[in-house]
DSSP file (Angstrom, degrees, kcal/mol; ACC not computed):
  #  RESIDUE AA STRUCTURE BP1 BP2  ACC     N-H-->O    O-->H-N    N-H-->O    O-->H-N    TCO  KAPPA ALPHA  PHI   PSI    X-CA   Y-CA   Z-CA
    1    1 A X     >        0   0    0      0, 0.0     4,-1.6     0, 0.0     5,-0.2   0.000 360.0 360.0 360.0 -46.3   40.4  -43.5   23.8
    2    2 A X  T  4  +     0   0    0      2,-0.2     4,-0.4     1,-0.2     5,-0.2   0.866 360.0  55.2 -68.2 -25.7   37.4  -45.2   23.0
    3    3 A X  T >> S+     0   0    0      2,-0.2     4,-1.8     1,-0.2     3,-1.5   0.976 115.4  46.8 -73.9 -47.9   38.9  -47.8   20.1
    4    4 A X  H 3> S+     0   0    0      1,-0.3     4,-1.6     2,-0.3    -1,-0.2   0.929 109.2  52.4 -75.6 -32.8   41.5  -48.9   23.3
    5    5 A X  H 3X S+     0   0    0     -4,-1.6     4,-0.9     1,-0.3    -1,-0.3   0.747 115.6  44.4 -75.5  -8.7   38.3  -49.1   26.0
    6    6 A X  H <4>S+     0   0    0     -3,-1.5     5,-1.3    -4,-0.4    -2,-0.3   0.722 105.2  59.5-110.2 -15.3   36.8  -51.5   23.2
    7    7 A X  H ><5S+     0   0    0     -4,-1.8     3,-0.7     3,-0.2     4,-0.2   0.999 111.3  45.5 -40.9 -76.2   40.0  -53.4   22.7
    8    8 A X  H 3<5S+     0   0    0     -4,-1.6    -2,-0.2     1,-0.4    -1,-0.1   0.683 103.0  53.1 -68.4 -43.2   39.6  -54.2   26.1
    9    9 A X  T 3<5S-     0   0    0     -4,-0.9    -1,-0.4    -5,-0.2    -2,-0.1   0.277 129.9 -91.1 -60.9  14.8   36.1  -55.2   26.6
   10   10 A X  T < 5S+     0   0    0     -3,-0.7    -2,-0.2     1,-0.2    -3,-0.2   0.311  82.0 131.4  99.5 -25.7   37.0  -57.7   23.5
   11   11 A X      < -     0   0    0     -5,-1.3     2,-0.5    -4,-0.2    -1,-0.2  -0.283  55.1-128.4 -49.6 144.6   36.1  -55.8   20.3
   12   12 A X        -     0   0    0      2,-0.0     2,-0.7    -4,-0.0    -1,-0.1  -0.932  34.6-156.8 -97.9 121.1   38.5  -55.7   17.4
   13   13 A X        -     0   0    0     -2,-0.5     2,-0.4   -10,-0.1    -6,-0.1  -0.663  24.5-178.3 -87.0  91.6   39.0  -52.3   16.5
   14   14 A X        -     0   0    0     -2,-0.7     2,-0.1   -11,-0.0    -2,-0.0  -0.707  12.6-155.0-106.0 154.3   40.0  -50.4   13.6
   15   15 A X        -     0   0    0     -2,-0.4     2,-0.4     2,-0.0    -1,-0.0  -0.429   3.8-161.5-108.7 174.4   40.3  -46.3   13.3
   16   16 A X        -     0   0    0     -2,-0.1     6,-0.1     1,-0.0     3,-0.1  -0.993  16.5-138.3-136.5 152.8   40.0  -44.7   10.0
   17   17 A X  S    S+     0   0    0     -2,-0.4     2,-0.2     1,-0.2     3,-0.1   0.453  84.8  11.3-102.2  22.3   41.5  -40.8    9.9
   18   18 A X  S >> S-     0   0    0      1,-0.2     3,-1.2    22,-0.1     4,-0.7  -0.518  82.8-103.9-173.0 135.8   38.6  -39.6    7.8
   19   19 A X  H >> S+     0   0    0      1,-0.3     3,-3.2    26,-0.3     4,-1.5   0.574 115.3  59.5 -43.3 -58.6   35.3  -40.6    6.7
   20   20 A X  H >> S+     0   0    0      1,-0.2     4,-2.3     2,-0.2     3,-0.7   0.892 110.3  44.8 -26.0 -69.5   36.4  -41.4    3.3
   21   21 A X  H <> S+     0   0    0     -3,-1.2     4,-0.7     1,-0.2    -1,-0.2   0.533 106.7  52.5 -45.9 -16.9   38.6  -43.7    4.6
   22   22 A X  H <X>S+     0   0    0     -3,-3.2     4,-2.0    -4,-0.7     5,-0.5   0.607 112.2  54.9 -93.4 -10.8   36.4  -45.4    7.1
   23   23 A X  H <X5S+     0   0    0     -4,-1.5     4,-1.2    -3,-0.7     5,-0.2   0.948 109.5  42.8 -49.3 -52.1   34.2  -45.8    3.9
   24   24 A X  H  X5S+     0   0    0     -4,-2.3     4,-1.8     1,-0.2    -1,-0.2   0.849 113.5  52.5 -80.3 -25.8   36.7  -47.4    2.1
   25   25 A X  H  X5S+     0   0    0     -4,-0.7     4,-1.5     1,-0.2    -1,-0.2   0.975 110.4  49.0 -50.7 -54.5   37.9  -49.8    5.3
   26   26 A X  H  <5S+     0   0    0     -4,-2.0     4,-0.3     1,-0.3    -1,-0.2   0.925 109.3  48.7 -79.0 -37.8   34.4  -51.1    5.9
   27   27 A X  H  <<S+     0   0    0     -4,-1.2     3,-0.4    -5,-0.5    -1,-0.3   0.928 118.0  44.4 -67.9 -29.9   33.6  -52.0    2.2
   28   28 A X  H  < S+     0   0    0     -4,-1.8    -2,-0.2     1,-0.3     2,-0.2   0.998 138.9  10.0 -73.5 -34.3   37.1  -53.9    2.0
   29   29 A X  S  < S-     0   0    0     -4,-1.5    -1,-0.3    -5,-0.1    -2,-0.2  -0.789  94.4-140.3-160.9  75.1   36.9  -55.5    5.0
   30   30 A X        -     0   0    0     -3,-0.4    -3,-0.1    -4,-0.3    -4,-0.1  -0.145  20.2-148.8 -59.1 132.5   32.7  -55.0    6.6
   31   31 A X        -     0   0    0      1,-0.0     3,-0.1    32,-0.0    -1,-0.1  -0.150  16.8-118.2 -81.8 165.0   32.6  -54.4   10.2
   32   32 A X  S    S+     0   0    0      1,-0.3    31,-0.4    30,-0.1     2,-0.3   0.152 100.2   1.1 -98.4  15.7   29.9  -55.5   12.7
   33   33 A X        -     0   0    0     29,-0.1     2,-0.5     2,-0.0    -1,-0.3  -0.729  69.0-135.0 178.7 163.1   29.4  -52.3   13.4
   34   34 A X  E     -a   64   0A   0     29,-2.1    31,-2.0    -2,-0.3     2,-0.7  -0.864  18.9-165.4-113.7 116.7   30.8  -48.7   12.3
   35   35 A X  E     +a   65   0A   0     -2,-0.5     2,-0.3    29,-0.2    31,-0.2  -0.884  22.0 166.4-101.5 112.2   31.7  -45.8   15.6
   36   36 A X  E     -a   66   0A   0     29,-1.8    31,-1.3    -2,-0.7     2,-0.1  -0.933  39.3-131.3-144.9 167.1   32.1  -42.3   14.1
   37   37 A X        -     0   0    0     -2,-0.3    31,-0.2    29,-0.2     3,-0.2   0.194  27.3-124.8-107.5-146.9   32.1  -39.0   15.6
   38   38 A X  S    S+     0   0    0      1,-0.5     2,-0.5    29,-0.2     9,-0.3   0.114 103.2  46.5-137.0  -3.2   29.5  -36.2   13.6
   39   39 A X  S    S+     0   0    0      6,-0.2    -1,-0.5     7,-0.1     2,-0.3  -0.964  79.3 146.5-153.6 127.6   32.4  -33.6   13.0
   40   40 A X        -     0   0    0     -2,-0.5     4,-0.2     4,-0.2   -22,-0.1  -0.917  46.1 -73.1-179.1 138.5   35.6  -35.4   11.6
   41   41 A X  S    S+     0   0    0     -2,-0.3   -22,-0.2     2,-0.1     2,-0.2   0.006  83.6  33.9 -59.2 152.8   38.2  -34.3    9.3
   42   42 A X  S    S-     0   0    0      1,-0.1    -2,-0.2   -24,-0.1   -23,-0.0  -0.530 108.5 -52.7  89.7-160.9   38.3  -33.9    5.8
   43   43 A X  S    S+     0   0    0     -2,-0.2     2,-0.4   -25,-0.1    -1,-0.1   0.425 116.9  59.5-106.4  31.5   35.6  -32.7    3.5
   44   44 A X        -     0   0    0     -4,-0.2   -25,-0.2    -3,-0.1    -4,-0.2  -0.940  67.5-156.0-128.2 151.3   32.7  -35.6    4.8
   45   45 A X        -     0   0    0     -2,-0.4     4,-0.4    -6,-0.1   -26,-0.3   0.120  32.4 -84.3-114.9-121.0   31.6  -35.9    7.9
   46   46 A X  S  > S+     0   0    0     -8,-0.3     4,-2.0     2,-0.1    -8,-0.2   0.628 126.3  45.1 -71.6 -32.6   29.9  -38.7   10.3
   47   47 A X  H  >>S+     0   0    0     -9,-0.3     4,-1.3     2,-0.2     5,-0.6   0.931 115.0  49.7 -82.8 -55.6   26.1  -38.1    9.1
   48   48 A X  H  >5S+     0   0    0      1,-0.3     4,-2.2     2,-0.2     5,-0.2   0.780 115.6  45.5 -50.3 -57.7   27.5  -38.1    5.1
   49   49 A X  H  >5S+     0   0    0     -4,-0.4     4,-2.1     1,-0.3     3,-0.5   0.937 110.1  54.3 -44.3 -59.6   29.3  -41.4    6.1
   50   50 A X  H >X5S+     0   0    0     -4,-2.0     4,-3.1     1,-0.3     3,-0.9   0.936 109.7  47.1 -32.1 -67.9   26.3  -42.6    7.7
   51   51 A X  H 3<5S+     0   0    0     -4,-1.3    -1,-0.3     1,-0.3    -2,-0.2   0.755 110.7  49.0 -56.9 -25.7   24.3  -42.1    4.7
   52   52 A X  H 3<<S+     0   0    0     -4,-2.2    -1,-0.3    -5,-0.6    -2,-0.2   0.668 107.3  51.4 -90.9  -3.3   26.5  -43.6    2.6
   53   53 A X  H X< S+     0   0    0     -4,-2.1     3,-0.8    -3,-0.9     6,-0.7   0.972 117.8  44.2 -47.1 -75.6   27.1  -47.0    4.7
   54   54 A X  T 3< S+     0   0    0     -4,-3.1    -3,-0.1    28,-0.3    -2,-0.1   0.432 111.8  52.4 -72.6  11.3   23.1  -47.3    4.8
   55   55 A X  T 3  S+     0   0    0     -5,-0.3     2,-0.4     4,-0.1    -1,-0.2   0.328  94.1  84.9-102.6   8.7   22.8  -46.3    1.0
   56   56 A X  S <  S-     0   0    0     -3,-0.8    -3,-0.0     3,-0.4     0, 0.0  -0.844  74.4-152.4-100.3 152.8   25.3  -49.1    0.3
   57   57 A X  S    S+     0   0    0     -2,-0.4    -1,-0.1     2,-0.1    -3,-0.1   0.280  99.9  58.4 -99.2   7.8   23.3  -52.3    0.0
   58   58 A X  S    S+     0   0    0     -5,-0.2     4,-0.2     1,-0.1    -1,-0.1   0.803 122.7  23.7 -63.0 -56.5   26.5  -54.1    1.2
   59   59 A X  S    S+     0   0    0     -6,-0.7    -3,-0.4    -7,-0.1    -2,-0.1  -0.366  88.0  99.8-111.7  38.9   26.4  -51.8    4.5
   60   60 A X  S    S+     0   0    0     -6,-0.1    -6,-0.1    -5,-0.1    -1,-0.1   0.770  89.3  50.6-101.1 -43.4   22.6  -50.9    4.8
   61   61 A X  S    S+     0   0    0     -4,-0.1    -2,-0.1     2,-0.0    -7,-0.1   0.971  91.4 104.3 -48.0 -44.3   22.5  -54.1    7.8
   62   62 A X  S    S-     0   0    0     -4,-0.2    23,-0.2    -9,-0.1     2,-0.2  -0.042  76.0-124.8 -46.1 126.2   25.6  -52.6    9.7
   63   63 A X        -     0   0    0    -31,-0.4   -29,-2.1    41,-0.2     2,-0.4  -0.578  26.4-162.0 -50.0 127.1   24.9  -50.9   12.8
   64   64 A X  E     -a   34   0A   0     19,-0.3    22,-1.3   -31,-0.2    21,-0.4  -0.991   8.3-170.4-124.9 159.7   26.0  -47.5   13.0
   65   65 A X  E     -ab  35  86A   0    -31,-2.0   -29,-1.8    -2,-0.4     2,-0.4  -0.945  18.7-151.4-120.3 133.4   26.6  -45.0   16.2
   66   66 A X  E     -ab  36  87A   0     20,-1.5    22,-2.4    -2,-0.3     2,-0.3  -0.780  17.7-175.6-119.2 133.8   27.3  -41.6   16.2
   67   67 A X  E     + b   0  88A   0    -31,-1.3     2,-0.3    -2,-0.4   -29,-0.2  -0.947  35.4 146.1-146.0  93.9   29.5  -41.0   19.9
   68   68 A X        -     0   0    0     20,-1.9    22,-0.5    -2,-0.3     3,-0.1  -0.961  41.7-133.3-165.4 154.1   29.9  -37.1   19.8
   69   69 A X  S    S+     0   0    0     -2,-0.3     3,-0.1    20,-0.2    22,-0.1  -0.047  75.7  48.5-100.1-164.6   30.1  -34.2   21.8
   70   70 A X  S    S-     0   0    0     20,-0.5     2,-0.3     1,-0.1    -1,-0.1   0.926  81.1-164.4  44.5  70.3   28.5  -30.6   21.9
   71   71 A X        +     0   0    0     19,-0.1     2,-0.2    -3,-0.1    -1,-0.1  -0.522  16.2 178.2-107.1 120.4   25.1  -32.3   21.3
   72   72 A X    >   -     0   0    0     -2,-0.3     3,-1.8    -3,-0.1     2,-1.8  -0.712  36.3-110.4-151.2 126.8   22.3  -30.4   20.3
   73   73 A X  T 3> S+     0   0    0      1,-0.3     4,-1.1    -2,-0.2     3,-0.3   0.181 118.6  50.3 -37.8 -18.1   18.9  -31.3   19.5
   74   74 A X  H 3> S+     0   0    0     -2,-1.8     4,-1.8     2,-0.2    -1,-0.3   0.604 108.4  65.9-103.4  -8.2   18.7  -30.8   16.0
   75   75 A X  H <> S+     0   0    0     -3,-1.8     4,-0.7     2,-0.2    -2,-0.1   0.579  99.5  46.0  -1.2 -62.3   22.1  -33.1   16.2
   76   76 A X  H  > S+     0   0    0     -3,-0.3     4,-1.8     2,-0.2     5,-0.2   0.743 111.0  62.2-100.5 -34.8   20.5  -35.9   17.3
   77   77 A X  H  X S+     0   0    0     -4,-1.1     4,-3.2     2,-0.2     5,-0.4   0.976 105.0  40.5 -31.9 -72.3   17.9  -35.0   14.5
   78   78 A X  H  X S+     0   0    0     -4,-1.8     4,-5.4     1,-0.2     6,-0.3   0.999 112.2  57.6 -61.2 -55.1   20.1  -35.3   11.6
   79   79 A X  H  <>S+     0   0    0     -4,-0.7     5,-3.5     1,-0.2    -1,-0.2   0.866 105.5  44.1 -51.7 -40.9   21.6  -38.1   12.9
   80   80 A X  H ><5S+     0   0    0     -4,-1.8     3,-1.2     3,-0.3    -1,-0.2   0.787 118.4  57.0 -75.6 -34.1   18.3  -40.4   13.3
   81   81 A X  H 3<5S+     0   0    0     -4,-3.2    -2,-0.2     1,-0.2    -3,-0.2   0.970 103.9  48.0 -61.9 -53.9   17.7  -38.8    9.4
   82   82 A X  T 3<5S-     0   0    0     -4,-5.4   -28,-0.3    -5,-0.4    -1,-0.2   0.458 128.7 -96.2 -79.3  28.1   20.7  -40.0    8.1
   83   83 A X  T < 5 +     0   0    0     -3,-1.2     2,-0.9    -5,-0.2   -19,-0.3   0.652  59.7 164.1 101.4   2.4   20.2  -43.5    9.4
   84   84 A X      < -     0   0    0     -5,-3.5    -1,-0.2    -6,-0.3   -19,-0.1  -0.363  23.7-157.2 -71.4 107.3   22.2  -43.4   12.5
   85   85 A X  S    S+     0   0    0     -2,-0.9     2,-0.3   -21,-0.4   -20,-0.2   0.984  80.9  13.7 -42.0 -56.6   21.1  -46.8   14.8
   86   86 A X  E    S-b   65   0A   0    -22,-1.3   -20,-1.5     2,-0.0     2,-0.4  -0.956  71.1-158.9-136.9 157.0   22.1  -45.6   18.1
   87   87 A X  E     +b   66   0A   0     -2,-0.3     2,-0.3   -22,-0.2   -20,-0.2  -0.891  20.1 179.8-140.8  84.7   23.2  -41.3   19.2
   88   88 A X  E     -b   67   0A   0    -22,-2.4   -20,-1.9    -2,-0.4     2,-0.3  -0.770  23.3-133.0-102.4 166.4   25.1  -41.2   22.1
   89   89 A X        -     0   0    0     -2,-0.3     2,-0.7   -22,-0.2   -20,-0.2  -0.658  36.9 -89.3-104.1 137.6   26.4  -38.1   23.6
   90   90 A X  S    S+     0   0    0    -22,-0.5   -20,-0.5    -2,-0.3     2,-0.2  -0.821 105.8  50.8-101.6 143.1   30.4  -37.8   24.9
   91   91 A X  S    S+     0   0    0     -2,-0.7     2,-0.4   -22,-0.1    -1,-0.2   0.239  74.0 157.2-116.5 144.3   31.3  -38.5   27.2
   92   92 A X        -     0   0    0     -2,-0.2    -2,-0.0    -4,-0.1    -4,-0.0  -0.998  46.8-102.1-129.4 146.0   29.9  -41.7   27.5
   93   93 A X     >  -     0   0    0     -2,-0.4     4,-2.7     1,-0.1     5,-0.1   0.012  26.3-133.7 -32.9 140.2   31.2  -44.5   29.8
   94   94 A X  H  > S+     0   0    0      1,-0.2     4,-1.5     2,-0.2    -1,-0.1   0.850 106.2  52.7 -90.0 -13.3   33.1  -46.9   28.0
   95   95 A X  H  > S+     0   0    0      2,-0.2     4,-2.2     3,-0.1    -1,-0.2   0.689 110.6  56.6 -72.0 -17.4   31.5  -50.1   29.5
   96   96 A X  H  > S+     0   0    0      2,-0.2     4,-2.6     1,-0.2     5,-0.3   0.956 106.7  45.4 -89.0 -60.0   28.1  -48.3   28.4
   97   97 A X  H  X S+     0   0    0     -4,-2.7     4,-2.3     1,-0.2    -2,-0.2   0.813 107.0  59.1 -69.5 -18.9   29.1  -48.0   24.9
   98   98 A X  H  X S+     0   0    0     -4,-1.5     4,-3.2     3,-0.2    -1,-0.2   0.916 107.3  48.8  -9.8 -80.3   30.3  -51.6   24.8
   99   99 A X  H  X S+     0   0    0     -4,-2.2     4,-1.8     2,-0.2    -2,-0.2   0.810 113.5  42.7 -50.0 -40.6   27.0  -52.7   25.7
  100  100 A X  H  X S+     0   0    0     -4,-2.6     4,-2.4     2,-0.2     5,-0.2   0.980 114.5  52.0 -49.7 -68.6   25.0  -50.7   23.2
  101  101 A X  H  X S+     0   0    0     -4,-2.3     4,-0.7    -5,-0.3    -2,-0.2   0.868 114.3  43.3 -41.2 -63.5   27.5  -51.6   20.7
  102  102 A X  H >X S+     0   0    0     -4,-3.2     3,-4.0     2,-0.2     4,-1.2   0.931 111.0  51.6 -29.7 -72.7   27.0  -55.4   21.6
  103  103 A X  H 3X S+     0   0    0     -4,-1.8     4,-0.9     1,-0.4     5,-0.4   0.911 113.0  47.0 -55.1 -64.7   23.3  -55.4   21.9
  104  104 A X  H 3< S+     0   0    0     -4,-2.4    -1,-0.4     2,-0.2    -2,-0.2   0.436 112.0  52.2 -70.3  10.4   23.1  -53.7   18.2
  105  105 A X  H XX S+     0   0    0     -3,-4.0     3,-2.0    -4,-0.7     4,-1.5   0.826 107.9  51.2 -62.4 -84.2   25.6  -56.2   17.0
  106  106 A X  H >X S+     0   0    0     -4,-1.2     3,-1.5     1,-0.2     4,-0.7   0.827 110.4  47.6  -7.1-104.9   23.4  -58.9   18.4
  107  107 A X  H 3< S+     0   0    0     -4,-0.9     3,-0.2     1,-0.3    -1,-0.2   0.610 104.2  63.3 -36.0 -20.5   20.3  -57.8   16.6
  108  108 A X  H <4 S+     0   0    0     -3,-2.0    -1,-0.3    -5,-0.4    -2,-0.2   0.964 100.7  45.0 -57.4 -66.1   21.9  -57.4   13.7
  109  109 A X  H <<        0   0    0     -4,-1.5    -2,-0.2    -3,-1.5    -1,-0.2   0.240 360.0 360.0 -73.4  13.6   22.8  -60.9   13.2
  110  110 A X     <        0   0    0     -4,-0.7    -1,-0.2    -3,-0.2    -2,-0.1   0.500 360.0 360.0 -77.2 360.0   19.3  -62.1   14.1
């Protein structure tokens, strides 16, 4: 849902079906910015991806956002430990994460 609400607002999107695999997309082919959920299949999850993005000194610049539900404070903890740029909560509007996403694209490439 979200990848097609970012289509539309202009992004180009690609999904990965498990962290390992979003690992391996964004080193073949580095994003301007990486959207993962905190609880995703297989035996990693969003913060171990996270940490390994910003531990890569390829990916340390890439923005990344954690967009997941059943939010709970120690949640939004781990995530700001393992490096996460921005911790939104679902559901979020898809014109709102658009704009985040933008604006930490932007700053990135300043």
């Amino acid at each position: 849902m979200y990848a097609e609400s970012l289509r539309r607002f202009g992004f180009c999107t690609l999904q990965a079906s498990s962290a390992a695999d979003a690992y391996r997309m964004a080193t073949e082919l580095p994003p301007a910015a990486v959207i993962t959920d905190m609880r995703l299949p297989g035996e990693e999850d969003g913060l171990r991806l996270t940490r390994r993005l910003k531990d890569d000194s390829r990916m340390c610049h890439v923005p990344v956002v954690i967009l997941t539900g059943g939010v709970v404070t120690h949640d939004r903890e781990a995530a700001a430990h393992a490096g996460c740029d921005l911790f939104l909560p679902k559901p979020c509007l898809p014109d709102i994460l658009s704009k985040r996403v933008a604006g930490l694209i932007r700053r990135a490439r300043e």
